[in-house]
PAZAPA-4460 file (N, C-alpha, C; in steps of 0.05 Angstrom, whole numbers, plus 32768, in hexadecimal, padded with zeros to 4 digits):
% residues 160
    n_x    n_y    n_z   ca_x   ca_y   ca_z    c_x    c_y    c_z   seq   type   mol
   869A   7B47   7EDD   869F   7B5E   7ECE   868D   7B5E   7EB5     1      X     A
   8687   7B4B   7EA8   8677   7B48   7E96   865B   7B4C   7E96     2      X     A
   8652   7B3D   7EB0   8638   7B42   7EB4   8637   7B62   7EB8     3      X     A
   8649   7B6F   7EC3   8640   7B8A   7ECF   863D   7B99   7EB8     4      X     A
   8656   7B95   7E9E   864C   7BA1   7E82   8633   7B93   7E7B     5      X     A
   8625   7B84   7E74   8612   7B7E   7E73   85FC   7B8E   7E7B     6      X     A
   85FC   7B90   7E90   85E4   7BA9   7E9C   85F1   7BBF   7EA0     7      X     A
   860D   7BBE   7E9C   8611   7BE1   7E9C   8614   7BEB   7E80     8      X     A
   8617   7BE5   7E68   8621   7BEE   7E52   8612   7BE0   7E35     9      X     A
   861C   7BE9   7E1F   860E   7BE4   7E0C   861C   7BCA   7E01    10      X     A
   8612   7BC0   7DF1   8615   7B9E   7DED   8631   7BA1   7DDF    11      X     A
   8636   7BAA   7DD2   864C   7BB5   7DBF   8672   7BAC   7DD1    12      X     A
   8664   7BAC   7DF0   867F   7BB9   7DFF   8680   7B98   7E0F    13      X     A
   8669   7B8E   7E0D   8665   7B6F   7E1E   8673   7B60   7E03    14      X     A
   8666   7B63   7DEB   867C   7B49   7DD6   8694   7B5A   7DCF    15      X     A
   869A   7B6F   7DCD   86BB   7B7A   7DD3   86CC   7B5F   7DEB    16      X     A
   86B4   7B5F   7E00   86C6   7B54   7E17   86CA   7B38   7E10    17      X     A
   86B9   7B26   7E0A   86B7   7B18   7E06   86C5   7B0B   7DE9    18      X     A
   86C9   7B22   7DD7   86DD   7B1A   7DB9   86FB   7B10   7DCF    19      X     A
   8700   7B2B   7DDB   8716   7B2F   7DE8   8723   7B0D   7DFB    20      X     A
   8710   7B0A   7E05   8711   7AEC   7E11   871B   7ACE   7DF6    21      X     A
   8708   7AD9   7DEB   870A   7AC9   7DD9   872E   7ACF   7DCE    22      X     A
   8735   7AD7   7DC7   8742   7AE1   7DB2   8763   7ADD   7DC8    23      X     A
   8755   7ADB   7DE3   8776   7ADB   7DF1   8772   7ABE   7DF3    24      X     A
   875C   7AA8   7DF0   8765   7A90   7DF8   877B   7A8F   7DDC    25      X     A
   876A   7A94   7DC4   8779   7A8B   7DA8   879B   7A91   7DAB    26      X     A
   8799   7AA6   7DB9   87B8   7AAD   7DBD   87BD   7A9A   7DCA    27      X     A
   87BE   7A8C   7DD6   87C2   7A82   7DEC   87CB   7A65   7DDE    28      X     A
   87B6   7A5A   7DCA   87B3   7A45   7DB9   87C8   7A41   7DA1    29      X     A
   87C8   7A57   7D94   87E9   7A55   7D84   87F9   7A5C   7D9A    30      X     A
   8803   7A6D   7DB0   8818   7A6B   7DB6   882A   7A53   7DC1    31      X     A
   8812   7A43   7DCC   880E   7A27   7DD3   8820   7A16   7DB8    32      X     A
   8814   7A18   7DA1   881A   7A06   7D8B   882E   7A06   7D8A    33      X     A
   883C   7A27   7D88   885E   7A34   7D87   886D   7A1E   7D97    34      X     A
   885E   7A1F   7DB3   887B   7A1C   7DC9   8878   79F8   7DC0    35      X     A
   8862   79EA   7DB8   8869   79D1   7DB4   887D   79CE   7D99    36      X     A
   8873   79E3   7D83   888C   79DB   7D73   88B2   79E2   7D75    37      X     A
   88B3   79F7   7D8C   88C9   7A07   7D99   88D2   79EA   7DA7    38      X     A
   88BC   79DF   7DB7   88CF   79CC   7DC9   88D1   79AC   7DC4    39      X     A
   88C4   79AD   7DAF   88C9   7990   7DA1   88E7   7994   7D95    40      X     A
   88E9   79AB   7D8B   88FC   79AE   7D7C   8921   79AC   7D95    41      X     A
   891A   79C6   7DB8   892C   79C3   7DB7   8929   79AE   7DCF    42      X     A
   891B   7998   7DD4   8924   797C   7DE6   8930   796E   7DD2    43      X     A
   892F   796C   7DBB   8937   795D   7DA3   8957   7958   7DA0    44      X     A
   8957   7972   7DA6   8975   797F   7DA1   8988   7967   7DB1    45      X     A
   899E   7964   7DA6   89B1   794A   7DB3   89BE   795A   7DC8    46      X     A
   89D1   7954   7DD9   89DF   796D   7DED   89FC   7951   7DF2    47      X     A
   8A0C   795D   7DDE   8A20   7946   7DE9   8A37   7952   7DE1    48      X     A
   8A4D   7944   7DED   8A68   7958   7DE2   8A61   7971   7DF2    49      X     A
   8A58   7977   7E0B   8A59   7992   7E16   8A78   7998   7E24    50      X     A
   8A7D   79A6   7E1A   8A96   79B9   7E2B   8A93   79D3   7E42    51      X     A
   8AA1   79D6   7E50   8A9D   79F0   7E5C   8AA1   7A06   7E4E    52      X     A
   8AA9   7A0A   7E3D   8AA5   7A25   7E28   8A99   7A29   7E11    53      X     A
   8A86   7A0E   7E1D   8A68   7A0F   7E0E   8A55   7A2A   7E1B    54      X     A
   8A57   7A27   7E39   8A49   7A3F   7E42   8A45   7A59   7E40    55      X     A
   8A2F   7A5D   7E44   8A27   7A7A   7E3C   8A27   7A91   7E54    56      X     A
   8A2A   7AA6   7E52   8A2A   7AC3   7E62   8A09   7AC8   7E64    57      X     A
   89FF   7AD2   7E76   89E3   7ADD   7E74   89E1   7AF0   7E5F    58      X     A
   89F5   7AFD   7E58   89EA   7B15   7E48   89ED   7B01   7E2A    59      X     A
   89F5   7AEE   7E2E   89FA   7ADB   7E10   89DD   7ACD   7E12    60      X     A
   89D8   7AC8   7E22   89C4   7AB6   7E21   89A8   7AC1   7E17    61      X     A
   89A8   7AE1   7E2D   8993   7AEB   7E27   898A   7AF8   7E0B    62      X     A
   89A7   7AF5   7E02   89A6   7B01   7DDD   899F   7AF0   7DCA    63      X     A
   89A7   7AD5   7DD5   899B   7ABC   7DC6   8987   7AB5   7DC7    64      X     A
   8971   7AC5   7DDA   8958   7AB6   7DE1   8944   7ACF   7DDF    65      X     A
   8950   7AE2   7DD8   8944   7B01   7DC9   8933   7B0C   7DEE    66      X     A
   8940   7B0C   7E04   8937   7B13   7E14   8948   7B29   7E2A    67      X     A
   8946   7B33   7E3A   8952   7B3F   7E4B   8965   7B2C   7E5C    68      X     A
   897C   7B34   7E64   898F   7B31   7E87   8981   7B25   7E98    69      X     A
   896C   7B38   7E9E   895D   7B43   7EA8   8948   7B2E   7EB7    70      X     A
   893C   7B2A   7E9F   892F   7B0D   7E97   8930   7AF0   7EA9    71      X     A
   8950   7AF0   7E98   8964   7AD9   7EAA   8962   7ADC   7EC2    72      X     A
   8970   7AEE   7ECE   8979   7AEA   7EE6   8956   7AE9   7F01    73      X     A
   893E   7AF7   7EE9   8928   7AF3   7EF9   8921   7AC4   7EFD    74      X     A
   8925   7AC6   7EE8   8923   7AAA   7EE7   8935   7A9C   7EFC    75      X     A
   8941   7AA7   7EFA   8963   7A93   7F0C   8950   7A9A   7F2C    76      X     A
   8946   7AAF   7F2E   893F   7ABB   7F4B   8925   7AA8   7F50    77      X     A
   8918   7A9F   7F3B   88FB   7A8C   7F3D   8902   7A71   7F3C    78      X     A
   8912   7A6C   7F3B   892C   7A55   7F31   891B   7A42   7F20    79      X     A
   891A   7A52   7F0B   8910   7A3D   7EF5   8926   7A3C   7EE2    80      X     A
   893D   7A4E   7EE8   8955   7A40   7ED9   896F   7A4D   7EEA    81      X     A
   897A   7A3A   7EF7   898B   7A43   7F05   89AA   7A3B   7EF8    82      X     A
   89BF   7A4C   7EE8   89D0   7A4A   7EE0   89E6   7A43   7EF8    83      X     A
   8A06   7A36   7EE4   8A1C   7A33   7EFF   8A27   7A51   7EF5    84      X     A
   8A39   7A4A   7F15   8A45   7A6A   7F11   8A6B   7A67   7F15    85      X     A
   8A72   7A78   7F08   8A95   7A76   7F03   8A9D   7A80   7F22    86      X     A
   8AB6   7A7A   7F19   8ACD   7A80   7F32   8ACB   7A9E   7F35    87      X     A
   8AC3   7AAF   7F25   8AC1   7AD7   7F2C   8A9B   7AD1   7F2F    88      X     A
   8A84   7ABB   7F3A   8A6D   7ABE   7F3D   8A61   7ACA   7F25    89      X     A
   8A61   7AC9   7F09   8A58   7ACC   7EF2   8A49   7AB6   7EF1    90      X     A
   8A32   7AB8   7EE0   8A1E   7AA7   7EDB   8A25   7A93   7EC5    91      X     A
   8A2B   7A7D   7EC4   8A2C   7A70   7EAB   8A1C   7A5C   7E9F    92      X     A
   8A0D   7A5F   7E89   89F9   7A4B   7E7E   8A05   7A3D   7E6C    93      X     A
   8A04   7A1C   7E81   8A14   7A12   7E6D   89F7   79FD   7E5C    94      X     A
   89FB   79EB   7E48   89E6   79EC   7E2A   89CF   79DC   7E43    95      X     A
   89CF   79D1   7E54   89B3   79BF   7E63   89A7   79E0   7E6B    96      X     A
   89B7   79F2   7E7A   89AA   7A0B   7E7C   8995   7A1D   7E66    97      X     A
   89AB   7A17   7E52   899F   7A28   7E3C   8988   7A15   7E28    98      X     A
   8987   7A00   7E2F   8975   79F1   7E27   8952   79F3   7E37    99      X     A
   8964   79F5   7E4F   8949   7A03   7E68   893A   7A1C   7E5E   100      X     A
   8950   7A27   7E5E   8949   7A48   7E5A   8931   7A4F   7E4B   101      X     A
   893A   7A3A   7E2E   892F   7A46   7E14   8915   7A33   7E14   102      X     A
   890F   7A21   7E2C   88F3   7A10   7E2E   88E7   7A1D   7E3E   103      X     A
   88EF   7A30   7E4E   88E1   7A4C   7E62   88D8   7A56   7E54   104      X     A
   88EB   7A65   7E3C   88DF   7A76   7E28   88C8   7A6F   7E1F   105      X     A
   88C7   7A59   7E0F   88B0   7A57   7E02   8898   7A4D   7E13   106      X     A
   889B   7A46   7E23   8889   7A3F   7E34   887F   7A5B   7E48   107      X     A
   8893   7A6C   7E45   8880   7A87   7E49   8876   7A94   7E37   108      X     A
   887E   7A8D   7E21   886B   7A9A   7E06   8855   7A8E   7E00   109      X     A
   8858   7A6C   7E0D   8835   7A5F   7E08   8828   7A70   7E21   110      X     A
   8830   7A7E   7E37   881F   7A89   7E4D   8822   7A7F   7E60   111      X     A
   8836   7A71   7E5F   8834   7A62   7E85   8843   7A6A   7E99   112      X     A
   8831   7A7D   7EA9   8847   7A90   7EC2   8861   7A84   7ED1   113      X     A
   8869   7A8F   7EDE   887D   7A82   7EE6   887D   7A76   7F04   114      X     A
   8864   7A73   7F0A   885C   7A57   7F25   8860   7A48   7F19   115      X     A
   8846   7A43   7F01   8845   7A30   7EF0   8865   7A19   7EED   116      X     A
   886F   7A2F   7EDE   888D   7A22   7ECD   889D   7A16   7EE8   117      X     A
   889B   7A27   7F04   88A4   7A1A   7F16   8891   7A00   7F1E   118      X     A
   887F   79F9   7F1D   887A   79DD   7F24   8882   79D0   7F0A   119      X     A
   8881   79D1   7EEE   8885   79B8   7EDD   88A0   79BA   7EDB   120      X     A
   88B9   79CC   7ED6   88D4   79C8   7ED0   88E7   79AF   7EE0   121      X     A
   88D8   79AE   7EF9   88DF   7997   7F07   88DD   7972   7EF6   122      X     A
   88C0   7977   7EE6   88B9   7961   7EDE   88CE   7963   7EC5   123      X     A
   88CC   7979   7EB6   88E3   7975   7EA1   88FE   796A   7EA7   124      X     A
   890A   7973   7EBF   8925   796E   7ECD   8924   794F   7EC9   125      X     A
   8913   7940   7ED8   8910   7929   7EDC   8910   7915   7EBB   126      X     A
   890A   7928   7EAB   8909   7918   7E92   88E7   7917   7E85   127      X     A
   88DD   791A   7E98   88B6   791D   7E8F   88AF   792B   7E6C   128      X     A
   8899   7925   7E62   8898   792B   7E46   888E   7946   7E44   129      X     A
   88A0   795C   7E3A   8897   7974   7E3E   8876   7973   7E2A   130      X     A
   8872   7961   7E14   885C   7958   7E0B   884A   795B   7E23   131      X     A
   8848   7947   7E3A   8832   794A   7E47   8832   7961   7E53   132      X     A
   8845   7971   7E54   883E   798A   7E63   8830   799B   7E59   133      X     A
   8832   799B   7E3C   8827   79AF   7E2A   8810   79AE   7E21   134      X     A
   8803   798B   7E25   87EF   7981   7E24   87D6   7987   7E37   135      X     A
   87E1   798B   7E54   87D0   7991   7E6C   87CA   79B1   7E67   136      X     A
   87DF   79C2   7E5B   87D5   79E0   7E52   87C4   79E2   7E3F   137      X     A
   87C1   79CC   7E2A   87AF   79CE   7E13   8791   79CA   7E24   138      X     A
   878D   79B2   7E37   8778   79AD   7E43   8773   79C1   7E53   139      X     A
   8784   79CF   7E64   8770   79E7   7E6F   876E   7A03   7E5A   140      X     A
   8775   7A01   7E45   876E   7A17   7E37   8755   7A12   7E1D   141      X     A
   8752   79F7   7E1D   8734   79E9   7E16   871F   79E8   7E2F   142      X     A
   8722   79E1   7E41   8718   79EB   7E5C   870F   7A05   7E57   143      X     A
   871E   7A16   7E58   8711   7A37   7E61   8700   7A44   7E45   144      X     A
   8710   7A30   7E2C   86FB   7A3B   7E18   86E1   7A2F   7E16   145      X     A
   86DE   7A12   7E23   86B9   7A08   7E1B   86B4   7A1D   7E31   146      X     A
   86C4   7A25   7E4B   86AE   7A2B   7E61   86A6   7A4B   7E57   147      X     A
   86B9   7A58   7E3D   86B6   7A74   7E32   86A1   7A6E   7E20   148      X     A
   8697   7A5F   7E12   8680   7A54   7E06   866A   7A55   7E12   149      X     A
   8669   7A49   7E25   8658   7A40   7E3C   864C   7A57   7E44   150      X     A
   865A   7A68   7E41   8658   7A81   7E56   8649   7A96   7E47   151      X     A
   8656   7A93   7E25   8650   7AA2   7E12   862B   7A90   7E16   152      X     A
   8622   7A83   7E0E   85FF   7A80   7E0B   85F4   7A89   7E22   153      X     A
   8601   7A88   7E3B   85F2   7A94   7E51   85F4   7AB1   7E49   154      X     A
   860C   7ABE   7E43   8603   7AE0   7E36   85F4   7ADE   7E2D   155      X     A
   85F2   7ACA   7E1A   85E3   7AD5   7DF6   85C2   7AD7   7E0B   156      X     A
   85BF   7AC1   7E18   85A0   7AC9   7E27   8595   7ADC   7E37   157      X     A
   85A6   7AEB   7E3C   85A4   7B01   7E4A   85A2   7B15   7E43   158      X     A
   85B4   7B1C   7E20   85B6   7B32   7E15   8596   7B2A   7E02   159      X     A
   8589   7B16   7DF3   857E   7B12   7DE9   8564   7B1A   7DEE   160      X     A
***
């Protein structure tokens, strides 16, 4: 697509494209930072003394986590967080759920689709350091920016 602005358009519309690249890894780079300080914060969290009317309702949950129903129950369907359910089949998140939930969250606000989250949540389950998880996203998002570098001097010689 780039090359084709290149020879189809004025230079103006090729570093538009190319700011644009730039500018979604950086998103990509704080949101990254966020979810490591979001989830340092909630693996930290103790979880003891749980009761059953500790649990939460989806529409509780989803208010606590500033998201849609909606949301939830897409997740539950990708089963990257599958809540228990009461004696009338109501969804209940009890706090390991809502501890899940809110490491989905941020881990979809660092950008990681939800294949993705379905292969690592497993490793979380197991106890794995959500650290290294977050670690392997920093490396492919240093990855795609030397290769946006890379890519940027082969423009620059072309437009030059």
């Amino acid at each position: 697509m780039v090359l084709r602005a290149v020879h189809a358009g004025p230079v103006d519309r090729v570093l538009g494209m190319l700011d644009a690249a730039h500018g979604g890894l950086d998103a990509e780079r704080r949101g990254l930072t966020a979810a490591r300080a979001a989830a340092a914060s909630i693996t930290g969290e103790p979880m003891c003394d749980v009761r059953p009317d500790d649990a939460m309702t989806v529409s509780e949950l989803a208010s606590a986590l500033g998201v849609r129903a909606s949301t939830l129950r897409h997740w539950e369907a990708e089963g990257l967080v599958v809540p228990d359910r009461d004696e009338r089949n109501h969804r209940r998140y009890a706090p390991p759920h809502v501890r899940d939930a809110r490491i989905v969250q941020q881990l979809r606000l660092a950008g990681y689709r939800v294949d993705a989250l379905r292969a690592v949540l497993p490793h979380l389950a197991r106890g794995s350091d959500l650290g290294a998880v977050l670690d392997a996203r920093d490396r492919s998002i240093t990855s795609r920016s030397l290769a946006l570098l890379l890519a940027a001097t082969h423009l620059h010689a072309l437009l030059a």
